[in-house]
Residue frames as qw, qx, qy, qz and C-alpha x, y, z in Angstrom:
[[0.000, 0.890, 0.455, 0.000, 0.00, 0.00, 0.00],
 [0.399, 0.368, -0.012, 0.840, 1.74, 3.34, -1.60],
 [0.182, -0.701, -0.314, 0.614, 1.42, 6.32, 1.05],
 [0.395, 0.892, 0.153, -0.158, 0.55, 9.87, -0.61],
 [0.192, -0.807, 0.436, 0.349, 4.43, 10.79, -0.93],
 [0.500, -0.231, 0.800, 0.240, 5.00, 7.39, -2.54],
 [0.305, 0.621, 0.583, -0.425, 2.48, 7.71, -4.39],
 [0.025, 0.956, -0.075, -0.282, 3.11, 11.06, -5.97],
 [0.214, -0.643, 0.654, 0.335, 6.57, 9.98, -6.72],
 [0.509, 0.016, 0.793, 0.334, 5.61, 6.93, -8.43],
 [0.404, 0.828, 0.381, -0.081, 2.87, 8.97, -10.63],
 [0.040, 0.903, -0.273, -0.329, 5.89, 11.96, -11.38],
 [0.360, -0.355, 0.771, 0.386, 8.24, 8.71, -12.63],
 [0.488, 0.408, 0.771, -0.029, 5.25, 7.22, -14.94],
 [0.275, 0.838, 0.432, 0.187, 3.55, 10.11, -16.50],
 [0.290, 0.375, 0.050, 0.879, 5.58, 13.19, -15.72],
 [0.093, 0.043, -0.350, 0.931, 5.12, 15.82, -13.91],
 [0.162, -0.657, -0.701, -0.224, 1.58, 16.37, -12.58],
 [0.030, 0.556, 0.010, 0.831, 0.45, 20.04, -11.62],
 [0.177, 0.087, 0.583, -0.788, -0.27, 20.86, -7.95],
 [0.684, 0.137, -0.069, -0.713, -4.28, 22.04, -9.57],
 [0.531, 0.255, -0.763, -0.266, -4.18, 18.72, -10.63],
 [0.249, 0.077, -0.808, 0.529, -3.43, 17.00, -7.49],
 [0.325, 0.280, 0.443, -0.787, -6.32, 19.00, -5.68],
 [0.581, 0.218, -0.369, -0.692, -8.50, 18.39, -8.44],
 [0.628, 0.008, -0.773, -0.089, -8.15, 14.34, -8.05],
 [0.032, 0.131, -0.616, 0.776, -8.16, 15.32, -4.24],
 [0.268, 0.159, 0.215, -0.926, -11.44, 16.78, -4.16],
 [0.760, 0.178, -0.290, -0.554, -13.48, 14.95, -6.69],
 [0.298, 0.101, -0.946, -0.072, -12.54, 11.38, -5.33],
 [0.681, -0.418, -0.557, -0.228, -14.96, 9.27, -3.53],
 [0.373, -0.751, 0.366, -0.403, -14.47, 9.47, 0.24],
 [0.753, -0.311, 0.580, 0.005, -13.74, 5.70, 0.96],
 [0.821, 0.559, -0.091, 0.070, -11.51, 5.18, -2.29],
 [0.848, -0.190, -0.024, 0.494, -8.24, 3.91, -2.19],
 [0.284, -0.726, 0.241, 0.578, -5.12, 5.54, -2.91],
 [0.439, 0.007, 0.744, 0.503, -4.60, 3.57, -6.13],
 [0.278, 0.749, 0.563, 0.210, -7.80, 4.76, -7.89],
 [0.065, 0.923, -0.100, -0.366, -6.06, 8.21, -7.74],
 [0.527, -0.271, 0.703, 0.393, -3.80, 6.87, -9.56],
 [0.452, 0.386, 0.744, 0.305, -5.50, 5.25, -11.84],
 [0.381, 0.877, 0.287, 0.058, -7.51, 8.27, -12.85],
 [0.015, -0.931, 0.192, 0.309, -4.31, 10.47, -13.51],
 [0.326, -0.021, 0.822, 0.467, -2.75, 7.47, -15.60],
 [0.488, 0.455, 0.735, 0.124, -6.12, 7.71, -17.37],
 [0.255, 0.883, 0.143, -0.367, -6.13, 11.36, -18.20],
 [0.114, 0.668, -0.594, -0.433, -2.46, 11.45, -19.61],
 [0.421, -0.126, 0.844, 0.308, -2.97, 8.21, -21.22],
 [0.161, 0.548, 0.788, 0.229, -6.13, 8.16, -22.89],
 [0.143, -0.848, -0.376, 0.345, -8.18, 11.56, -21.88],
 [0.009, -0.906, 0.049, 0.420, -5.67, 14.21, -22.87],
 [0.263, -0.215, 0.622, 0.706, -4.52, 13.22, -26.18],
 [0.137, 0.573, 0.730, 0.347, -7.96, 12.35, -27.51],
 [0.128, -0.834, -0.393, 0.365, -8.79, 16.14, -26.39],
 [0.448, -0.460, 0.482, 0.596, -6.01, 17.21, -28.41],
 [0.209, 0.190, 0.839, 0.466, -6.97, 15.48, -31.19],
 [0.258, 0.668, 0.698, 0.011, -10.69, 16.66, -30.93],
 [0.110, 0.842, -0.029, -0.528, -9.64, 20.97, -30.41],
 [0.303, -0.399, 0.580, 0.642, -7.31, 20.11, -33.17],
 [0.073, 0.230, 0.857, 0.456, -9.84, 18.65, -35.66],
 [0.021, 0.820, 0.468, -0.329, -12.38, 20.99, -34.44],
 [0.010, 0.707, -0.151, -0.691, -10.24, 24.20, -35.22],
 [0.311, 0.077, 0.781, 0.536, -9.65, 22.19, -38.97],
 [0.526, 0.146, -0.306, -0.780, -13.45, 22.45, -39.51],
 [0.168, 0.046, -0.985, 0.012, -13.60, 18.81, -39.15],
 [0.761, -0.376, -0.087, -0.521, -17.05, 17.08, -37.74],
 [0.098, 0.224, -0.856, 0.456, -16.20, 15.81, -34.34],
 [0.791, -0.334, -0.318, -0.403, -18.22, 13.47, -32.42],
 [0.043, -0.402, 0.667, -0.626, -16.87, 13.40, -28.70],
 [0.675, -0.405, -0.227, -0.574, -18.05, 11.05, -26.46],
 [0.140, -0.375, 0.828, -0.393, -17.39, 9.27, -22.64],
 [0.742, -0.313, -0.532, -0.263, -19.17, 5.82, -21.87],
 [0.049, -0.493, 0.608, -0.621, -19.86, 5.57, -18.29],
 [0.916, -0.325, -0.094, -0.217, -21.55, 2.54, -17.57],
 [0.076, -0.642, 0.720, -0.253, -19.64, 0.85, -15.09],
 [0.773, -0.024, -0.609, -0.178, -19.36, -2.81, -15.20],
 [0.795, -0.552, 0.059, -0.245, -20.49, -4.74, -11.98],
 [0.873, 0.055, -0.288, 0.390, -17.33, -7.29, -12.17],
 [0.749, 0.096, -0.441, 0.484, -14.94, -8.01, -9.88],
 [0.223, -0.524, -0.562, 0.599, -16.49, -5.96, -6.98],
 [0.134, 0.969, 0.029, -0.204, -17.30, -2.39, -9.33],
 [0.217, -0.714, 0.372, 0.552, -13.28, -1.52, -9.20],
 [0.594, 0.016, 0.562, 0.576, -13.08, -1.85, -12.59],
 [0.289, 0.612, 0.424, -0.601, -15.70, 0.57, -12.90],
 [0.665, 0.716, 0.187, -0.098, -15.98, 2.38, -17.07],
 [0.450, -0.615, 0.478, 0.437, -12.51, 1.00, -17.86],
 [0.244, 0.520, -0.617, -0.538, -10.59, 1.00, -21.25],
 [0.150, 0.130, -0.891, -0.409, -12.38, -1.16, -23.83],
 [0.222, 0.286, 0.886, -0.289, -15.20, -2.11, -21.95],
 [0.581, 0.486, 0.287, -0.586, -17.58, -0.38, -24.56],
 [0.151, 0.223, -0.823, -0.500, -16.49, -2.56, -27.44],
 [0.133, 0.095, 0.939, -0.303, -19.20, -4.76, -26.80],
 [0.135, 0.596, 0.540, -0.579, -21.37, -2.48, -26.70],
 [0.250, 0.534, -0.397, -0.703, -20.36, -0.53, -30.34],
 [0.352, 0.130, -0.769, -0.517, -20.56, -4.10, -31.85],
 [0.791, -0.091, 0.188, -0.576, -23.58, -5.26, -29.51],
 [0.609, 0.269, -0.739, 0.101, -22.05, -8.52, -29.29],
 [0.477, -0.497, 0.443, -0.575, -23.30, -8.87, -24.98],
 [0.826, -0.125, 0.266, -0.482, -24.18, -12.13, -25.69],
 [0.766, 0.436, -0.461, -0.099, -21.78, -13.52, -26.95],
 [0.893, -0.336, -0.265, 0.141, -19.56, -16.53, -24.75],
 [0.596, -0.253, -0.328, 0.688, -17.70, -14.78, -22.06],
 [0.394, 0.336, 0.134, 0.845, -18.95, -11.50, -22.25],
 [0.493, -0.753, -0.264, -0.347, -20.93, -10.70, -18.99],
 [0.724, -0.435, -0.261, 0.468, -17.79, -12.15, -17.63],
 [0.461, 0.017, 0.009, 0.887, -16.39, -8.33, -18.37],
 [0.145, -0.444, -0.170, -0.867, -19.25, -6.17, -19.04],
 [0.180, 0.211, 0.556, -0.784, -21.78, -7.73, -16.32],
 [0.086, -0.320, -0.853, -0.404, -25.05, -8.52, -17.05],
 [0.209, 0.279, 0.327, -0.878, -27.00, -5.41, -15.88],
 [0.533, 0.608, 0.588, -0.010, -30.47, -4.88, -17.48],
 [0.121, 0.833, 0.003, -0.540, -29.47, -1.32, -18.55],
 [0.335, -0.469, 0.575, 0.581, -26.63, -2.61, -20.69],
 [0.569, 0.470, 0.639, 0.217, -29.36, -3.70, -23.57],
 [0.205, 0.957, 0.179, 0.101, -30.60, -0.10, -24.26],
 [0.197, -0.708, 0.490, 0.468, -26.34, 1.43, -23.92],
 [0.478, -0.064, 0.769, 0.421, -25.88, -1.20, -26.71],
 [0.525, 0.670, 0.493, 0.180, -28.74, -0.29, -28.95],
 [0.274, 0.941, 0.186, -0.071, -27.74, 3.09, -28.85],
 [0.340, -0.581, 0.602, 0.429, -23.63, 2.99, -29.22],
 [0.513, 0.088, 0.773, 0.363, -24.09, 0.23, -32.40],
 [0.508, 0.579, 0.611, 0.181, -26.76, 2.02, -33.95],
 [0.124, -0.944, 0.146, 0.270, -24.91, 5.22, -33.27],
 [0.539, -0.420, 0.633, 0.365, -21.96, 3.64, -34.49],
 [0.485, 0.547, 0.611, 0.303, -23.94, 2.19, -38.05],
 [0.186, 0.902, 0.370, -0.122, -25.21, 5.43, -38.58],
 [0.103, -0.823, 0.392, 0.398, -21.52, 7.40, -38.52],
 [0.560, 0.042, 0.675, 0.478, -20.42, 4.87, -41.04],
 [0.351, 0.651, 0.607, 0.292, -22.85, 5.32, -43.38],
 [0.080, 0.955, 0.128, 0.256, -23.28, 9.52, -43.12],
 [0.195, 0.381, -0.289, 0.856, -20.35, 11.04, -41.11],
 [0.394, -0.416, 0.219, -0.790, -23.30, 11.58, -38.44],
 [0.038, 0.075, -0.931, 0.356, -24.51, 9.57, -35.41],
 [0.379, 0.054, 0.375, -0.844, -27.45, 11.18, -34.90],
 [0.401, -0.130, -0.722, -0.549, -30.71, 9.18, -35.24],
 [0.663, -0.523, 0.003, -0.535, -33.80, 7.77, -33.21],
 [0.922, -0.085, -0.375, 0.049, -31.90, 5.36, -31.78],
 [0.425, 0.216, -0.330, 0.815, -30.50, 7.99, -30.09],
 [0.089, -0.722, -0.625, 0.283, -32.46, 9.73, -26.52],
 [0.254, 0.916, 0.132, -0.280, -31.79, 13.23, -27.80],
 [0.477, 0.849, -0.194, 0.116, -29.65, 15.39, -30.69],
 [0.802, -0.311, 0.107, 0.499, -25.98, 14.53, -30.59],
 [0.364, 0.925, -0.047, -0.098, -24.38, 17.54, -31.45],
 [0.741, 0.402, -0.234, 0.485, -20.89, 18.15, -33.02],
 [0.594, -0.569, -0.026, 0.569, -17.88, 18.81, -30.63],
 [0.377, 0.773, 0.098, 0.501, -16.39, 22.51, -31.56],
 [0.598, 0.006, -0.483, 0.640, -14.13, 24.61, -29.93],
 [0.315, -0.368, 0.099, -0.869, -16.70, 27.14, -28.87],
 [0.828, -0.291, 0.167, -0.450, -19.09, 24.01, -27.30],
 [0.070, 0.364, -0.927, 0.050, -16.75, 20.85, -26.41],
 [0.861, -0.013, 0.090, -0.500, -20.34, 18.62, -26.38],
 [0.079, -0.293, 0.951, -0.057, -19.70, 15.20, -25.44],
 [0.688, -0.221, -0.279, -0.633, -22.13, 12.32, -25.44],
 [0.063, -0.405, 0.822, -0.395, -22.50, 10.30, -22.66],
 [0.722, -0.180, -0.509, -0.433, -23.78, 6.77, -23.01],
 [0.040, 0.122, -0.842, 0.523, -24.68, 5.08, -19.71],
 [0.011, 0.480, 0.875, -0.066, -28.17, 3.91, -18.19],
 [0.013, 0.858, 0.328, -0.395, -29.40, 7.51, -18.33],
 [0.399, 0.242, 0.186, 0.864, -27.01, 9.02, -21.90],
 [0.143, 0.924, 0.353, -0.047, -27.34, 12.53, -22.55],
 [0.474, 0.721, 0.046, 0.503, -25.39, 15.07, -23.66],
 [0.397, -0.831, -0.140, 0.365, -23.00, 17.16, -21.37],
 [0.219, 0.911, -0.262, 0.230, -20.81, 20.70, -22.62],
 [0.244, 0.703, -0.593, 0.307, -17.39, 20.15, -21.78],
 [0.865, -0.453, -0.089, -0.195, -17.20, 17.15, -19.49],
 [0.855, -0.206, -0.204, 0.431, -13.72, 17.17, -18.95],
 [0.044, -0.912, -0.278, -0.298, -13.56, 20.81, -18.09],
 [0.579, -0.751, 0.222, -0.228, -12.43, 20.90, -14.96],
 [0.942, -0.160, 0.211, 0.207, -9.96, 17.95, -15.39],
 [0.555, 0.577, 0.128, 0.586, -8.41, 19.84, -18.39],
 [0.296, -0.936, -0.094, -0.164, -8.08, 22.96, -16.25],
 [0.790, -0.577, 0.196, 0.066, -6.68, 21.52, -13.41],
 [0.749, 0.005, 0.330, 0.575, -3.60, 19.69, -15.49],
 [0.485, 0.502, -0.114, 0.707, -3.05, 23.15, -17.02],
 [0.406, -0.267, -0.392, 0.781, -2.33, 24.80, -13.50],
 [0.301, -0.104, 0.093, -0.943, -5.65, 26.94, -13.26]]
């Protein structure tokens, strides 16, 4: 078990430097009875995953580009929760494939997970075919991501659209 100092240090060897704001930021927004590790984890996940694909989106935004931002937050029930909405686990879901052999052993076999599947796959079909997600198969309007609105969609038992959902996270890691 890594005290905060130890911590800290291992996170500064991994990922580089991490900004004070930061810190407080992962401080503040954790659960109260979460480990130490799950701070971690989420500050591996921003600089791994999180803050390139943000990159990528202002970048292809400022292009002109149609962007389609979006966070899945169902959290799968396995192996007590702690895996909670972890890399990959919405593949499944994009190719609706839940039922196939061994695949409750990762997603969990919630009811919700039917109606996250209809609408990721058919969301998914739909950008093939047009460049656009949007369709009924969707609970409201998925709008494009721009750098004036950073709109995100967020599929989970309840999707819906939030403005900038990684706002505050993005802030924080630039030191304001």
């Amino acid at each position: 078990k890594l005290g905060e100092k130890e911590l800290l240090d291992r996170i500064n060897r991994e990922v580089g430097p991490v900004p004070e704001e930061a810190i407080r930021y992962y401080k503040e927004t954790a659960e109260p009875s979460a480990p130490t590790w799950q701070t971690w984890l989420r500050i591996m996940t921003y600089r791994v995953f999180v803050e390139g694909m943000l990159r990528t989106a202002d970048a292809q935004a400022a292009q002109g580009a149609d962007v389609y931002m979006y966070r899945f937050d169902y959290e799968t029930p396995v192996f007590g929760g702690q895996l909670k909405a972890c890399h990959a686990l919405e593949l499944p879901f994009v190719f609706h494939n839940l039922h196939q052999p061994g695949v409750a052993n990762f997603v969990g076999n919630r009811p919700e997970r039917e109606a996250i599947a209809n609408e990721m796959h058919y969301a998914w079909l739909s950008f093939a075919r047009t460049g656009d997600p949007n369709g009924a198969h969707l609970p409201e309007a998925w709008p494009a991501y721009t750098n004036e609105r950073k709109a995100a969609f967020v599929f989970s038992a309840a999707s819906h659209v939030e403005d900038d959902p990684f706002g505050r996270e993005r802030a924080a890691w630039q030191g304001r």
